[in-house]
C-alpha positions in Angstrom: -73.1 -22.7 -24.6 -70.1 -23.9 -22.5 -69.2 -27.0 -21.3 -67.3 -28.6 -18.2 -64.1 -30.5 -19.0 -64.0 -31.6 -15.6 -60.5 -30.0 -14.8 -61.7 -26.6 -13.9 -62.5 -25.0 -17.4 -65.5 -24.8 -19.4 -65.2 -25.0 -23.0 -67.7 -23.7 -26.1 -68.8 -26.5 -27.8 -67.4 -26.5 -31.5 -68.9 -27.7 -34.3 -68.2 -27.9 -38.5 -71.7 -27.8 -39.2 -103.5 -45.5 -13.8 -104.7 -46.0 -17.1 -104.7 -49.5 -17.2 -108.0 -50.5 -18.9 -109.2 -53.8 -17.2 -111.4 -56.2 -18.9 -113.9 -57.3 -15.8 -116.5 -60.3 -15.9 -117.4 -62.0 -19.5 -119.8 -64.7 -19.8 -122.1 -65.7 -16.6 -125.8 -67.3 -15.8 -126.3 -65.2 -13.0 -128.6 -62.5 -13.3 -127.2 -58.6 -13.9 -127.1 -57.8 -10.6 -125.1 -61.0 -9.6 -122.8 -60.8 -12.5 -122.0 -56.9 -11.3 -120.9 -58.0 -7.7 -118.7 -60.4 -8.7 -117.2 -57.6 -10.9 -117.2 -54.8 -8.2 -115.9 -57.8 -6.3 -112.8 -58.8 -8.6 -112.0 -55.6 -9.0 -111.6 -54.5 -5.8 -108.0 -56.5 -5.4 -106.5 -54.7 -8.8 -107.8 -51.2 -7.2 -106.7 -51.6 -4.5 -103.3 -52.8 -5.7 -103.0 -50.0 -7.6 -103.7 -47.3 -5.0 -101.1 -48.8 -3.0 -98.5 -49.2 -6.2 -99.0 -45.4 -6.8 -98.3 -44.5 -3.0 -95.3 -46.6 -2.8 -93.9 -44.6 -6.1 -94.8 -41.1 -4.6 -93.2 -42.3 -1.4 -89.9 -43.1 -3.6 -89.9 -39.9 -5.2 -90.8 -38.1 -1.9 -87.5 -39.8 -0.8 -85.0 -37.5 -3.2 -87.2 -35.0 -2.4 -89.1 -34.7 -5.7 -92.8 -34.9 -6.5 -93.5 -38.1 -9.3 -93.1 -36.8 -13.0 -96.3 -38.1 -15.1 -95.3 -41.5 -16.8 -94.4 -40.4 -20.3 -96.8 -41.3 -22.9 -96.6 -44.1 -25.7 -93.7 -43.9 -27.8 -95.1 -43.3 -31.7 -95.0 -46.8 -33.1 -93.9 -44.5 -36.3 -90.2 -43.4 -35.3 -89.6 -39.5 -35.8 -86.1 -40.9 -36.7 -85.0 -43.7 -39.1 -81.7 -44.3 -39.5 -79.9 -46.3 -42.0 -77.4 -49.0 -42.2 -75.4 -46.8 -45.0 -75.2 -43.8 -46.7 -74.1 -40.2 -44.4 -74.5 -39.9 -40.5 -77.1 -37.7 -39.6 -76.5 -35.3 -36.5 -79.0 -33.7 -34.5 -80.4 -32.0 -31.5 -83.6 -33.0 -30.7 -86.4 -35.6 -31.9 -89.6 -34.3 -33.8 -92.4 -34.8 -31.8 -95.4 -33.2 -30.3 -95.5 -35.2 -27.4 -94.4 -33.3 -24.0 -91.4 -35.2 -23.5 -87.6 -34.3 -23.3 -84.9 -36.8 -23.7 -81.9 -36.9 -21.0 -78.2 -37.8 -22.0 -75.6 -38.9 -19.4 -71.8 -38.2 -20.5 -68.8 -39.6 -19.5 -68.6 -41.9 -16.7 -65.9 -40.2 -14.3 -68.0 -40.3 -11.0 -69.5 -43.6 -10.2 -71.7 -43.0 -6.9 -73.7 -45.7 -5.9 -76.7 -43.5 -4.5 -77.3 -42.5 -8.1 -78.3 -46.4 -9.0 -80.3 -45.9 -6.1 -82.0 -43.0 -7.3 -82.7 -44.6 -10.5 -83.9 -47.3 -9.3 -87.2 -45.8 -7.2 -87.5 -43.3 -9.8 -87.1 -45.4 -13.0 -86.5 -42.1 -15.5 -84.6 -43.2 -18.5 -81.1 -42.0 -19.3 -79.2 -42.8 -22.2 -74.9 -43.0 -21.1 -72.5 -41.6 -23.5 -69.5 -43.4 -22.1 -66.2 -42.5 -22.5 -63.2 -45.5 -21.9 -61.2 -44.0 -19.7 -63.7 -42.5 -17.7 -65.4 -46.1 -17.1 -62.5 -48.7 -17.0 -61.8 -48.4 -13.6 -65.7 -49.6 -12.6 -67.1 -51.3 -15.8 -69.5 -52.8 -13.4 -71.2 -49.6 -12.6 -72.9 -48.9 -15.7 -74.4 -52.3 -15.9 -76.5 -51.7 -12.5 -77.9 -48.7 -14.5 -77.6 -50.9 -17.9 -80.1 -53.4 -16.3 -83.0 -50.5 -15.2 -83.0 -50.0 -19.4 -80.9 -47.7 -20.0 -78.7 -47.4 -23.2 -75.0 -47.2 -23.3 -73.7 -45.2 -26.3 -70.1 -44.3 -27.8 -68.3 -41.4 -27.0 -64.7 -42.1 -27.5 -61.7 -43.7 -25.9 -60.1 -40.5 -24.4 -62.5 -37.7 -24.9 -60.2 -35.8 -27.5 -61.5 -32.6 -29.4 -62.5 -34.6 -32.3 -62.4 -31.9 -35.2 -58.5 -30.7 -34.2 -57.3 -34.6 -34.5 -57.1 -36.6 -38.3 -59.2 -38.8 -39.6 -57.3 -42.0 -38.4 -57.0 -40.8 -35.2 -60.6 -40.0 -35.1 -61.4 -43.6 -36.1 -59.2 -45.1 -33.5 -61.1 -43.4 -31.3 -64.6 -44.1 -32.1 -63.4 -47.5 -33.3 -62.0 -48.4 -30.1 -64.9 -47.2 -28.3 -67.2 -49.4 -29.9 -65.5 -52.3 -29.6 -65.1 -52.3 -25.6 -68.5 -51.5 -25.1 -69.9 -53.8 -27.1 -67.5 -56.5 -25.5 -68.6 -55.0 -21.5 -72.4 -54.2 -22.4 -73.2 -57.1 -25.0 -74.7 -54.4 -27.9 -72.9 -52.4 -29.8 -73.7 -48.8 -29.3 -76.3 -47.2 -32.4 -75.3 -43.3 -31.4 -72.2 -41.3 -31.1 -71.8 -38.0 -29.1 -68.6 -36.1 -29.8 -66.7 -34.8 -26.6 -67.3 -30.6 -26.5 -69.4 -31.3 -28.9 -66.9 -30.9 -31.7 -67.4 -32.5 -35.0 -66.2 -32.0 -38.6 -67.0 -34.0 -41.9 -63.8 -36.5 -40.6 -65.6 -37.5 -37.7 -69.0 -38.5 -39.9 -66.8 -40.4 -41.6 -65.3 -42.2 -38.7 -68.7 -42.6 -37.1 -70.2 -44.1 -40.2 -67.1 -46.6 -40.4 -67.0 -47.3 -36.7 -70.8 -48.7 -36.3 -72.9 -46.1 -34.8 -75.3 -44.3 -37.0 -76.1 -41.3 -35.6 -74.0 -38.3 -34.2 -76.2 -36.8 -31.1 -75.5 -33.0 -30.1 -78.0 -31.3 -27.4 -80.0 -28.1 -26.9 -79.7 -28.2 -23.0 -77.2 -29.2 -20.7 -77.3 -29.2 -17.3 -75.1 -27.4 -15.0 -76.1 -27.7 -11.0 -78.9 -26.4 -10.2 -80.1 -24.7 -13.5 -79.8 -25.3 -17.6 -78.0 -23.4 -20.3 -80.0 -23.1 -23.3 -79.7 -22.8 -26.8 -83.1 -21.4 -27.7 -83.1 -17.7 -27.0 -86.4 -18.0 -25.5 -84.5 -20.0 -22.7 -87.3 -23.2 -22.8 -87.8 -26.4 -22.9 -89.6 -27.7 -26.6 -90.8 -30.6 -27.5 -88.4 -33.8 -28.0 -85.4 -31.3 -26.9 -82.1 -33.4 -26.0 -80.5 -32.8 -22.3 -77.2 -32.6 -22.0 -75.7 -33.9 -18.5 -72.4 -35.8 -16.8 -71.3 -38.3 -14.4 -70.0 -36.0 -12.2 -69.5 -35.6 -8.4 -69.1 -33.0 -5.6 -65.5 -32.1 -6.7 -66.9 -30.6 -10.0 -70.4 -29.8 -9.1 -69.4 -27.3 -6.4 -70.2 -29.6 -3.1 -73.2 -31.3 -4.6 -73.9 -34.5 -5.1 -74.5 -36.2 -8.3 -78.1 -37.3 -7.1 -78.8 -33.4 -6.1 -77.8 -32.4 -9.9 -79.9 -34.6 -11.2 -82.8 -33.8 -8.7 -82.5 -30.1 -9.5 -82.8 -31.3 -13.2 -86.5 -33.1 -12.8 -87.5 -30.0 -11.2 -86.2 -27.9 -14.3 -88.2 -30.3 -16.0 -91.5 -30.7 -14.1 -91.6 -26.9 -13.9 -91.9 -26.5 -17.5 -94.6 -29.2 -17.8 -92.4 -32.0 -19.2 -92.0 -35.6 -18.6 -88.6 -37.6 -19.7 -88.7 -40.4 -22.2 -86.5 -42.9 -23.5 -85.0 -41.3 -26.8 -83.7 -44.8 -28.6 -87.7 -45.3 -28.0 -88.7 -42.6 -30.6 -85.3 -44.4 -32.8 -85.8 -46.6 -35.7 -82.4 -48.3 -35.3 -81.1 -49.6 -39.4 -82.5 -53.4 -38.6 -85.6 -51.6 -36.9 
């Protein structure tokens, strides 16, 4: 699997290892049938609130061009993943679950077009951002509009180096440094780490584990323009599977935009018969 640096070459990744239930009526004199109007009748305003809630979301979705995604399902209140406060850094790809959900992951930062806050916005899908300094200082201000929809901002260094060529001190100066801006722009320090190419060797684990984040998160998918690379040889989405996608903008994407990437994605998605969940939602963070 390749991925974009975002200066014309791709590189291999390297690595050393409505239901809403509503309770209607309760205690009344009147007789059944009178108590069964006044239900019909104080029902009618939720009902009819919904209908109208549910057309205005298929109308926002209509407006990218997109058909509405089902609303994913409960998160498990028993976390598929526990992390701890000490002890080795875990890395992996995907979340065990056997719910029909996929997880996306937003890298980078380097494009920063408003109609993609936008988008988020009427659609309300969950991304988590794996923000790199450099990429982000020019417009910390940007990822707060999507920050503020619910999405999670996680560490993924200060200058997007190949992690596993540099030393260990240069590896912590990188997640180090990371951590400590984002926690100081986005008010939480940042639980997961994602190494740029995905490269990675027992250094960086080390560095992470040091740094704060307690988890190193790699990918089975990523997302190119209009289609995925894989992993799997079967060429499918599983269940829990991570997505792997950037910031990026028409001058790396080809002519598209960053909301027509991430359109094309949802209907990669939707085609296979998945939804998209929050993945620090299926997360059991150390103070969890």
């Amino acid at each position: 699997m390749q991925r974009y640096t975002g200066r014309g070459r791709w590189y291999r990744p390297v690595t050393g290892t409505v239901a809403a239930v509503l309770a209607i009526g309760g205690c009344s004199s009147s007789s059944g049938s009178g108590t069964s109007h006044a239900a019909a009748t104080s029902a009618s305003p939720s009902v009819a609130a919904s209908t109208a809630a549910s057309a205005r979301d298929t109308a926002l979705w209509h407006k990218w061009g997109l058909s509405p995604l089902p609303a994913p399902p409960q998160p498990p209140a028993d976390k598929p993943v526990k992390l701890s406060a000490t002890g080795a850094v875990p890395v992996f790809t995907h979340l065990p679950t056997s719910q029909k959900v996929v997880f996306i992951t937003v890298d980078d930062g380097q494009e920063k077009d408003p109609k993609f806050i936008e988008m988020m916005r009427d659609l309300q899908i969950p991304i988590t951002m794996f923000l790199m300094n450099d990429a982000i200082k020019p417009d910390y201000a940007y990822f707060r509009s999507l920050q503020a929809l619910g999405n999670h901002i996680q560490n993924h260094t200060l200058h997007h180096p190949v992690m596993s060529t540099i030393p260990l001190a240069r590896q912590k100066e990188e997640v180090c440094g990371d951590q400590k801006i984002l926690t100081k722009e986005y008010g939480t320090a940042p639980l997961l780490f994602r190494p740029p190419y995905g490269a990675y060797n027992s250094n960086t684990k080390i560095a992470v584990g040091e740094c704060g984040p307690r988890a190193i998160v790699w990918w089975r998918e990523s997302m190119q323009i209009r289609n995925m690379q894989y992993q799997a040889g079967d060429k499918k989405l599983h269940d829990g599977d991570i997505i792997l996608a950037h910031f990026r903008g028409p001058g790396e994407l080809k002519g598209a935009t960053m909301t027509q990437m991430f359109a094309n994605l949802l209907r990669r998605i939707q085609e296979q018969g998945f939804t998209v969940a929050r993945l620090e939602d299926y997360i059991q963070s150390p103070a969890g």
